[in-house]
C-alpha positions as CSV (number, residue, x, y, z in Angstrom):
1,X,79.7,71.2,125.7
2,X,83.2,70.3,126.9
3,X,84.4,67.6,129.0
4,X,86.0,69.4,131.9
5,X,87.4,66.5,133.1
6,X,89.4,65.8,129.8
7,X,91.7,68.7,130.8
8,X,92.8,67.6,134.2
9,X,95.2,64.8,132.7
10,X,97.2,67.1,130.8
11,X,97.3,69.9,133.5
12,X,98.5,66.9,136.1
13,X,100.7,65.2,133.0
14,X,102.3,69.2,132.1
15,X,103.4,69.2,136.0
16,X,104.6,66.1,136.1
17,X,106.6,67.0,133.1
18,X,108.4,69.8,134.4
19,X,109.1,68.6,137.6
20,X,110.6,65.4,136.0
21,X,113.0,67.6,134.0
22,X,113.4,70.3,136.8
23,X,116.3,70.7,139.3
24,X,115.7,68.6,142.8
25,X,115.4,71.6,144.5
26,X,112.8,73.0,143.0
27,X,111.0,70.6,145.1
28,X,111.5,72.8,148.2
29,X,111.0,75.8,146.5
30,X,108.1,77.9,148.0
31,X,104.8,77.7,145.9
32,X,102.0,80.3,146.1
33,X,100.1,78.3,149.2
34,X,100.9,80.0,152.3
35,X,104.0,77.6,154.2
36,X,103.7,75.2,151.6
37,X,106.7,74.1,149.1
38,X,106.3,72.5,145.6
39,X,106.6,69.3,147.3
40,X,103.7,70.2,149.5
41,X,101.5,71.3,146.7
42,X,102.1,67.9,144.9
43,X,101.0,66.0,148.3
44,X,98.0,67.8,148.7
45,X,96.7,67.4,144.7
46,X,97.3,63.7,144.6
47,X,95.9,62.5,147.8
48,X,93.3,60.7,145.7
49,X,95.8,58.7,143.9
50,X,97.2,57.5,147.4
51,X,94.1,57.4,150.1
52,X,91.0,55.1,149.4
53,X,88.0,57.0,150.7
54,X,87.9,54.5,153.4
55,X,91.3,56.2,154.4
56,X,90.1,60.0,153.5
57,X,87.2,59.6,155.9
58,X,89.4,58.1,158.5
59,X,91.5,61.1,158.2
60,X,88.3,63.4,158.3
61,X,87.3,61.7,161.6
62,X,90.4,62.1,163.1
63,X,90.5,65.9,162.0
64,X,87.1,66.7,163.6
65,X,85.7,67.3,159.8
66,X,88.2,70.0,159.2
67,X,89.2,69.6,155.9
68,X,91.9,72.1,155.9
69,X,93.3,70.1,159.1
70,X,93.5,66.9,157.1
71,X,94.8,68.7,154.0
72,X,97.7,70.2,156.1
73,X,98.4,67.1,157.9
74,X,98.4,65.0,154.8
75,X,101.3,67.6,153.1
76,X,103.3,67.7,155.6
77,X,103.5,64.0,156.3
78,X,103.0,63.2,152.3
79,X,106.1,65.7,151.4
80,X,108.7,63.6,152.1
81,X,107.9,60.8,149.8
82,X,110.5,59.7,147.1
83,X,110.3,62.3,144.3
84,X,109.7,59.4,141.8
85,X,106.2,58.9,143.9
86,X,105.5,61.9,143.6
87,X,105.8,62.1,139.9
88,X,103.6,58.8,139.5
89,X,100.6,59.8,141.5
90,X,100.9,62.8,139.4
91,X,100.5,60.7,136.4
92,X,97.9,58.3,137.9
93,X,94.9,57.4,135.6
94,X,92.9,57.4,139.6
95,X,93.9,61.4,139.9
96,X,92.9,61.9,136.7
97,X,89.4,60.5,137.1
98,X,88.7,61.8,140.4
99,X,86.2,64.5,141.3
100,X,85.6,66.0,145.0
101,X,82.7,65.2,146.5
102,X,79.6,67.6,145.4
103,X,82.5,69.2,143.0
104,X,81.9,67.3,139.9
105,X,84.4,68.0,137.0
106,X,84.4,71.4,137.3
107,X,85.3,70.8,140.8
108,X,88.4,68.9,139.1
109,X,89.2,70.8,137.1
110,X,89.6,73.9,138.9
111,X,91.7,71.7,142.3
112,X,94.3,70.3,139.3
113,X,94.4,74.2,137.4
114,X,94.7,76.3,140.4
115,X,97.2,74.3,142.6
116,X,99.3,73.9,139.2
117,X,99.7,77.4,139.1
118,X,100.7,77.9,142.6
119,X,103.5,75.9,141.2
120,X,104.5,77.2,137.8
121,X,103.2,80.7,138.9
122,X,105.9,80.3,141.7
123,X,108.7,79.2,139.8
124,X,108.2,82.5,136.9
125,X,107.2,79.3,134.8
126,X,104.7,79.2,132.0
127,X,101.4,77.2,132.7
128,X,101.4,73.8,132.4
129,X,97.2,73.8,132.0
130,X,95.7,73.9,128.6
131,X,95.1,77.7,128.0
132,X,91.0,76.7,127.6
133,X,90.7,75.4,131.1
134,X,92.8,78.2,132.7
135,X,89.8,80.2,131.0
136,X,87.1,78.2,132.1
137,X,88.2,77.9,135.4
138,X,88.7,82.0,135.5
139,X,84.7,81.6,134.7
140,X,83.8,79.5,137.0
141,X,85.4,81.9,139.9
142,X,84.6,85.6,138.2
143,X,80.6,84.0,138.0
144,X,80.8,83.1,141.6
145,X,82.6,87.4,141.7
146,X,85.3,85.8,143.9
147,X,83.1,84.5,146.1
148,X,85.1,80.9,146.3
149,X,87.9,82.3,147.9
150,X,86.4,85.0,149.9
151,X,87.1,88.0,147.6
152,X,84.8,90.5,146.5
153,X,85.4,91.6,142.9
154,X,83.1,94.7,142.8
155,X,84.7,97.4,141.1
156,X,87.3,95.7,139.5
157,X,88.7,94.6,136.0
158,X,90.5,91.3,135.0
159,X,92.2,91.7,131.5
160,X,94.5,88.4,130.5
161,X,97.5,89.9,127.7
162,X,97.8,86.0,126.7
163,X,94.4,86.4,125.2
164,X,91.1,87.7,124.7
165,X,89.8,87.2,127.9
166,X,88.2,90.3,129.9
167,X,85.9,90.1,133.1
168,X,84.3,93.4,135.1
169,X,84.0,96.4,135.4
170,X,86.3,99.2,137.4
171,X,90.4,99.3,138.1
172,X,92.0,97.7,135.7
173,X,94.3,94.4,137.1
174,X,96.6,93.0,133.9
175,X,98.4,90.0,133.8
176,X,98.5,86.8,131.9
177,X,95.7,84.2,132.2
178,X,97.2,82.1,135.0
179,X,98.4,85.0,136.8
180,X,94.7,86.8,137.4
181,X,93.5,83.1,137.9
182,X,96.1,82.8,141.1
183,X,94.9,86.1,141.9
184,X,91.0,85.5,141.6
185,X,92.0,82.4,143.9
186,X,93.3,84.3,146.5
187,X,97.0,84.2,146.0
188,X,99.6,87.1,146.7
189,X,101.9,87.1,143.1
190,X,105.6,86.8,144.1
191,X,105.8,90.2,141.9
192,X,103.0,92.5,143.5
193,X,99.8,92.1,145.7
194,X,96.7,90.1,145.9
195,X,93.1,91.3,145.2
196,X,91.5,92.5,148.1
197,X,89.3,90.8,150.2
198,X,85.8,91.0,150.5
């Protein structure tokens, strides 16, 4: 069986990678999350390599339990940081390791793949995952039949043109692996519209 986790440091290495290399302002460029910039989306994935859970659970408290109150306050305070911080916490051996709570690996795995497309999907750039776990993560969500994100995929098709990879039954939605993966995650493509809801 494969280590899920093993693909996490090269999906959060590839990022690092082209941001390192990209122009600074990329970092303000808008990503796929709703109001949130590259810079944001890098904030968010590497809280773990910056908060002890001691410090996660202080911000939980604090937020009522409201995870997406913590994870807003966190980018938008975390944004700002010296690009070069970014970059490391990117690289960090503690992201790489980490798992969310009742998540596991696969858990990991899909938080790293997913928010590294709203990046590279954003920017018209190619994937910076490993083209297996963009696959196994488009399993793990088309299993659950968009449940994760609040979709309903009855009645539809996902065909990837990057590979082999089919899912469903209905009207046909095309587009490269990464592409239907930001879709089945509940994205809206800067180049057409988002799956519907369910």
């Amino acid at each position: 069986m494969t280590d899920l986790q093993s693909w996490v440091a090269p999906t959060f290495d590839g990022l690092a990678d082209l941001l390192a290399t990209a122009p600074a302002e990329t970092w303000d460029a808008p990503s796929l999350c709703a109001g949130w910039q590259v810079r944001h989306v890098v904030a968010h994935v590497t809280m773990p390599a910056r908060m002890t859970p001691e410090q996660f659970g202080a911000e939980m408290a604090a937020a009522g339990g409201d995870f997406g109150v913590v994870s807003d306050t966190v980018a938008a305070r975390d944004a700002s940081l010296p690009l070069a911080d970014h970059l490391d916490a990117l690289r960090s051996p503690a992201l790489h390791a980490w798992q969310p709570p009742g998540g596991g690996a696969a858990g990991a795995l899909s938080h790293a793949v997913i928010h590294s497309l709203d990046v590279t999907v954003a920017l018209d750039r190619p994937a910076v995952a490993p083209g297996e776990a963009v696959i196994a993560v488009l399993d793990q969500l088309t299993a659950a039949n968009g449940a994760w994100f609040g979709l309903d995929l009855t009645g539809v098709r996902l065909e990837a043109t990057d590979s082999g990879w089919s899912w469903g039954e209905g009207d046909v939605v095309r587009a490269d692996s990464g592409r239907l993966l930001a879709l089945a995650s509940g994205r809206t493509l800067p180049e057409g519209p988002a799956l519907p809801p369910g």
